[in-house]
C-alpha positions as CSV (number, residue, x, y, z in Angstrom):
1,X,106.1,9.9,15.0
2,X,109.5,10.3,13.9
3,X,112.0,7.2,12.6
4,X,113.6,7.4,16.0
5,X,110.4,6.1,18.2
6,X,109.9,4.1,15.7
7,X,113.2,2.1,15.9
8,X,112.8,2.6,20.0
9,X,109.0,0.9,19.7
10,X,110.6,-1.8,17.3
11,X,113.5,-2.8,20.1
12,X,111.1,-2.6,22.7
13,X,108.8,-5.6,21.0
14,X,111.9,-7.1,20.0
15,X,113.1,-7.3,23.8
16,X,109.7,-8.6,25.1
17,X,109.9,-11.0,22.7
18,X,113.6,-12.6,23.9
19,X,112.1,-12.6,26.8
20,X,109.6,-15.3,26.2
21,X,110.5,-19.0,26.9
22,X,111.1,-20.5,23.4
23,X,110.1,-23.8,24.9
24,X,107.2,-23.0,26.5
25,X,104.4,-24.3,24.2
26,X,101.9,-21.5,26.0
27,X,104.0,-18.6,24.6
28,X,104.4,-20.0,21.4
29,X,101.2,-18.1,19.5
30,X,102.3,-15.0,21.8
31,X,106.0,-15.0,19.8
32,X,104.4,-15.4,16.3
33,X,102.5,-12.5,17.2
34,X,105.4,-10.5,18.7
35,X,107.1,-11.7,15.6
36,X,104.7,-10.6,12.8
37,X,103.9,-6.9,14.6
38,X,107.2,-6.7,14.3
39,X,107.8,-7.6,11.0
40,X,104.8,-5.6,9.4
41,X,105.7,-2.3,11.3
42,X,109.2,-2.3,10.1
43,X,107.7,-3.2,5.8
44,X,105.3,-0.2,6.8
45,X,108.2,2.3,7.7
46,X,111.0,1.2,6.3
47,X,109.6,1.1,2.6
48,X,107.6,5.0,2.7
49,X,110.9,6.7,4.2
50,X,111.0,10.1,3.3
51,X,114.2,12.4,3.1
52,X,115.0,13.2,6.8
53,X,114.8,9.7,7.5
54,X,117.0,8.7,5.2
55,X,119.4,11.6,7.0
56,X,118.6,9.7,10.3
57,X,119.8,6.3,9.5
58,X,122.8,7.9,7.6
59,X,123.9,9.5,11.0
60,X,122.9,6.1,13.2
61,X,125.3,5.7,15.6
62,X,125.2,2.0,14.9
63,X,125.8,2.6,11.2
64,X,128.8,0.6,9.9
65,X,131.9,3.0,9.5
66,X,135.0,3.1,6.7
67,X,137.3,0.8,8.7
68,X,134.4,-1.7,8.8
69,X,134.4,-1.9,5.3
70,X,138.2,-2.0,5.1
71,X,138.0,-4.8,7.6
72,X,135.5,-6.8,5.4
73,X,136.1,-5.6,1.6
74,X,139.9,-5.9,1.6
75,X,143.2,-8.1,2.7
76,X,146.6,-6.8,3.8
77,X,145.5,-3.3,5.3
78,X,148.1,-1.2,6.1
79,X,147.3,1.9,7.5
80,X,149.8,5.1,6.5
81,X,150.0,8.6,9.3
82,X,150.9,12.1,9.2
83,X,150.5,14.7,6.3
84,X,154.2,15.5,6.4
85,X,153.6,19.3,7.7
86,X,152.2,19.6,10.5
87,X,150.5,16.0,12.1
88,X,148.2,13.0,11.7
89,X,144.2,13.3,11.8
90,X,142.0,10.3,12.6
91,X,139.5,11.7,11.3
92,X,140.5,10.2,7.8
93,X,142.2,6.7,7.2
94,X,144.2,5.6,4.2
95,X,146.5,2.8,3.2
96,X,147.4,0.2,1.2
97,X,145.6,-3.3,0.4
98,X,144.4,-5.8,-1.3
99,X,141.0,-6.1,-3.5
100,X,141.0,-9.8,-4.4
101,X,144.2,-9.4,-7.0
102,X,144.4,-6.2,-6.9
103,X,146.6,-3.5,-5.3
104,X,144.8,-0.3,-4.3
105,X,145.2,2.6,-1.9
106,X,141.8,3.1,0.3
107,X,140.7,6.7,1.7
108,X,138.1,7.6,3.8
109,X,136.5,9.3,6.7
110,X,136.1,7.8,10.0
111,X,133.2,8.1,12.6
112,X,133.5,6.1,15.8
113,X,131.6,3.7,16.9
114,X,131.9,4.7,20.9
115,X,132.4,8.2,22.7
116,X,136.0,7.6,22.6
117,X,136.5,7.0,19.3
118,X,134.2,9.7,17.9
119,X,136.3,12.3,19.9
120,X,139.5,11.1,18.7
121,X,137.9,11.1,15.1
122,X,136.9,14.0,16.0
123,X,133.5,12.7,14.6
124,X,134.5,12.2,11.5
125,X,134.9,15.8,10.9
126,X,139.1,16.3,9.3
127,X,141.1,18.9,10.0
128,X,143.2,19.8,7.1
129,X,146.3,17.5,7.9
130,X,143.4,14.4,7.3
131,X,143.2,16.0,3.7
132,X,146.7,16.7,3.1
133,X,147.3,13.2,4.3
134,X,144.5,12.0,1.3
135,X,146.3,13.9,-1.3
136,X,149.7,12.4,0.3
137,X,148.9,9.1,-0.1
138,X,146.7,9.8,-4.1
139,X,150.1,10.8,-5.7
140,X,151.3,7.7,-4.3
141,X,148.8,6.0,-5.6
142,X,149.8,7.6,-8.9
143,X,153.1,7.2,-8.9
144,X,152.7,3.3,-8.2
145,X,149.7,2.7,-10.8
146,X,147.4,1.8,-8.0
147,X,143.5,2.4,-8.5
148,X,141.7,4.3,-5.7
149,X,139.0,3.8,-3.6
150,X,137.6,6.7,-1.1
151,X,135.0,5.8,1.5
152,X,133.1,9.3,2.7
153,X,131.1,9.6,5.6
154,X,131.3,13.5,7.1
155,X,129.2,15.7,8.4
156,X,131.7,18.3,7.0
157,X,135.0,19.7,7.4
158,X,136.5,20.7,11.3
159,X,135.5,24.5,11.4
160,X,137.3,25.2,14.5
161,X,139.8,28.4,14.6
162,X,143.0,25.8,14.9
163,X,141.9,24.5,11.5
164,X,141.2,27.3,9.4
165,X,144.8,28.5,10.8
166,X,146.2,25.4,9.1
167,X,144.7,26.4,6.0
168,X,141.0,24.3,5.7
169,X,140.0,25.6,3.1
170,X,143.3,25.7,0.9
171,X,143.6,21.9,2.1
172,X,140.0,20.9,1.0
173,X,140.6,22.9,-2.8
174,X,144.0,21.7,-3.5
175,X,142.6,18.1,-2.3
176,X,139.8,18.6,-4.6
177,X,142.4,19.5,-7.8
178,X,144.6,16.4,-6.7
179,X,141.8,14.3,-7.5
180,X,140.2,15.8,-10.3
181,X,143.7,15.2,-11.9
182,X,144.8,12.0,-11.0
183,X,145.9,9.7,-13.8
184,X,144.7,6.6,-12.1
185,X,140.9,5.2,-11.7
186,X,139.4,6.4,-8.5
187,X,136.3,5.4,-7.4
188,X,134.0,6.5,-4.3
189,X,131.8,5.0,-2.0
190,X,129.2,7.5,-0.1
191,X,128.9,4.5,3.4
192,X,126.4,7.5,5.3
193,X,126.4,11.1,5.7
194,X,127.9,13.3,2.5
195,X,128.4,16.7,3.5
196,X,129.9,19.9,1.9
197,X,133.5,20.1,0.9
198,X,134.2,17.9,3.6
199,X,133.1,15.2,1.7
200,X,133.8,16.5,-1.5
201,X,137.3,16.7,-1.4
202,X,137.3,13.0,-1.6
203,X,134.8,12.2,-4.0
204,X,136.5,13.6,-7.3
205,X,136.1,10.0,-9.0
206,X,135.6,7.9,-11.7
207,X,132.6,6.5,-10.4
208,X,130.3,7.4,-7.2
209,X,128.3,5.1,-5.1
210,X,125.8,5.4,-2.7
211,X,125.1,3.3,-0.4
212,X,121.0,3.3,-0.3
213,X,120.5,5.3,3.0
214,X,122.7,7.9,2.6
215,X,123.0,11.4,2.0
216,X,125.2,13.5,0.2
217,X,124.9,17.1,-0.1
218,X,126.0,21.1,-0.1
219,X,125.5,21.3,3.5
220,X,123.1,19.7,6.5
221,X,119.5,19.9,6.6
222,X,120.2,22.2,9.6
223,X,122.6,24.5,8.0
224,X,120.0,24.6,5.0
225,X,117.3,25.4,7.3
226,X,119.4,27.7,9.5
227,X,120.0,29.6,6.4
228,X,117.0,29.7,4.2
229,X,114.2,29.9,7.0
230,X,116.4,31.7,9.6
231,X,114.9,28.2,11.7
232,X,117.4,25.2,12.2
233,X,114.1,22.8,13.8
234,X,112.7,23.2,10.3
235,X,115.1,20.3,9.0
236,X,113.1,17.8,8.1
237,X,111.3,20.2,5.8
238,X,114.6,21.2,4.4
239,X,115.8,17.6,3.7
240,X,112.7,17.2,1.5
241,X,113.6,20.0,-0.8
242,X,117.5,19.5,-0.9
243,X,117.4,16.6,-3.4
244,X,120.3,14.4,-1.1
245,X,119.0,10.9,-1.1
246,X,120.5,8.1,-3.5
247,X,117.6,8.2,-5.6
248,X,117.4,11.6,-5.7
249,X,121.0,11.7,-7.0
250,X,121.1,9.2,-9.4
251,X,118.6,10.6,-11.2
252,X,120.2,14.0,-11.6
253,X,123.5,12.1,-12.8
254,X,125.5,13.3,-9.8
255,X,126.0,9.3,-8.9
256,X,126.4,6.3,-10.4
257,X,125.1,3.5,-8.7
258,X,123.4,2.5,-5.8
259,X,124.0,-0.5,-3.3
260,X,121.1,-1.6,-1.7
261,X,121.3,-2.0,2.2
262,X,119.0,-4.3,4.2
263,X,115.3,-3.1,5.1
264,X,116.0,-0.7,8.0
265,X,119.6,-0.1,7.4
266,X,123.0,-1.5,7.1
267,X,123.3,-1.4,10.4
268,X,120.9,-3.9,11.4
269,X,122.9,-6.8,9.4
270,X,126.3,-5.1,8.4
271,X,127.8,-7.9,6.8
272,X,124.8,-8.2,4.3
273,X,125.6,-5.6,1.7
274,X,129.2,-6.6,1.5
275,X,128.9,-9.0,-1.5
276,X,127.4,-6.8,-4.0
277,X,129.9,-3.7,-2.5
278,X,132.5,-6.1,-3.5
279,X,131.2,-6.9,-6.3
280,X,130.4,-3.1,-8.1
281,X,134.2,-2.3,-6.5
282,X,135.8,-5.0,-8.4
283,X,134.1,-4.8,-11.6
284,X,133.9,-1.2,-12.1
285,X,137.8,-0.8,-11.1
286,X,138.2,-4.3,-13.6
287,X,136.8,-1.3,-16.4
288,X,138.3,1.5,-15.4
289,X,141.6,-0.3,-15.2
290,X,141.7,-0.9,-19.0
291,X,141.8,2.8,-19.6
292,X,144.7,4.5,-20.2
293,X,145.8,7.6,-17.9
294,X,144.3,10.0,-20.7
295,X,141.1,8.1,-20.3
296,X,140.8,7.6,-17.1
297,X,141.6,11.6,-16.9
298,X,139.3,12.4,-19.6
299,X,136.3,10.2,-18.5
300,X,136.2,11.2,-15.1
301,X,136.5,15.3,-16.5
302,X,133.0,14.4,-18.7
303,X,131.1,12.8,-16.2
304,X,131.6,16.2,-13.8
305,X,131.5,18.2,-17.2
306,X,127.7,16.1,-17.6
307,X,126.6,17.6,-13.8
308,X,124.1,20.0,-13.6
309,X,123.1,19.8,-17.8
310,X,119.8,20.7,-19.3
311,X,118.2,18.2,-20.8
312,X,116.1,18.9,-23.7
């Protein structure tokens, strides 16, 4: 049974057991019942989740998205458009705020949350306007002395023939040597799904994050699968052997830290991992921000330079 019947198996307890009368003393030892299955199914799955299901929750369509964290992590918002060439993208969102004191400039993909907004997001999938509009506003983040913070959350960059006419793939590589260069701290935050240059071309920071069920890889357990076993149904075996969860990463050194998210996901309480997000974003940038531009340049050029390293 995948992660999916189990959620739907979950909800369906979880609606029988509104719809018992709380006052009704006959009912009460049927609602402790309700409550515990409920409770000890969720402990059995939600602590032995294997790859794919980390992919699953990553892609939940009830996942919180980047402006969510914008709305709850920061003050002032103000939301900058257009790349200056050729348009704007909602696929990616970037502006100015405020982190407690401090000014930064916030970058990040955006899923919606309803049909609507996920086609005028384009599913979180930029074209390369979205990255020219990233690198746009990090050399004004440079210029000003303002610290960085990039929220990823892509499937992978807009293939479509429109986009590749635009120049994708120059976008996503000139986006990628923007950041790798940029004299001021940047940090990243992966909020769900991490994929390919897409999601790449934003994370060339200081320090990477992963939020606990996410992923963050070369490509999709479907493209993987497509490719390697000529089968795109053999995901969920793919996912095992790609190496994309949090823990995964972190213990190959490609990330640095790792938020914790509620039992089965930060979208079943949103608001809960926000304090210790806050937290890790203010006291790493606090670090970072004692650096000078030749550190901050030269630290985040050894932690990449570290990737991939034997270890003897």
């Amino acid at each position: 049974m995948d992660l999916k019947e189990i959620e739907n198996q979950i909800e369906h307890l979880r609606n029988q057991l509104a719809g018992l009368d709380e006052n009704d003393v006959k009912m009460q030892k049927l609602r402790q019942n309700l409550a515990k299955a409920i409770d000890e199914m969720k402990a059995e799955v939600y602590q032995n989740l294997d790859a794919y299901d980390k992919v699953y929750l990553a892609r939940h369509p009830k996942r919180p998205n980047t402006k969510f964290y914008i709305e709850q992590l920061f003050d002032d918002f103000l939301a900058f458009h257009g790349d200056r060439l050729y348009g704007d993208d909602d696929a990616i969102i970037g502006g100015v705020a405020m982190l407690g004191d401090l000014p930064v400039t916030v970058i990040g993909h955006v899923k919606g949350t309803t049909l609507d907004e996920n086609v005028k997001s384009n599913f979180g999938m930029p074209h390369p306007e979205g990255y020219r509009k990233a690198i746009r506003l990090a050399l004004q983040a440079e210029k000003f002395g303002r610290p960085i913070v990039t929220f990823v959350d892509t499937p992978g960059a807009y293939p479509g023939v429109g986009a590749e006419e635009r120049g994708q793939a120059e976008a996503i590589a000139r986006c990628l040597m923007i950041f790798m260069g940029l004299k001021v701290p940047v940090i990243t935050v992966v909020i769900g799904e991490g994929g390919s240059g897409g999601a790449l071309a934003i994370s060339g920071g200081n320090h990477l994050i992963m939020l606990e069920h996410s992923v963050y890889s070369v490509l999709s357990p479907e493209g993987f699968a497509s490719i390697l076993y000529k089968d795109a149904t053999r995901a969920k075996e793919a996912a095992g052997i790609m190496k994309l969860t949090a823990d995964d990463l972190l213990g190959f050194g490609i990330i640095d830290e790792i938020i914790k998210e509620p039992l089965s996901g930060a979208h079943e309480d949103p608001e809960w991992l926000i304090p210790a997000l806050k937290e890790a974003l203010t006291s790493r940038l606090s670090e970072l921000m004692k650096l000078s531009a030749v550190e901050v340049t030269e630290q985040r050029y050894q932690k990449f330079q570290k990737m991939g390293g034997l270890k003897r």
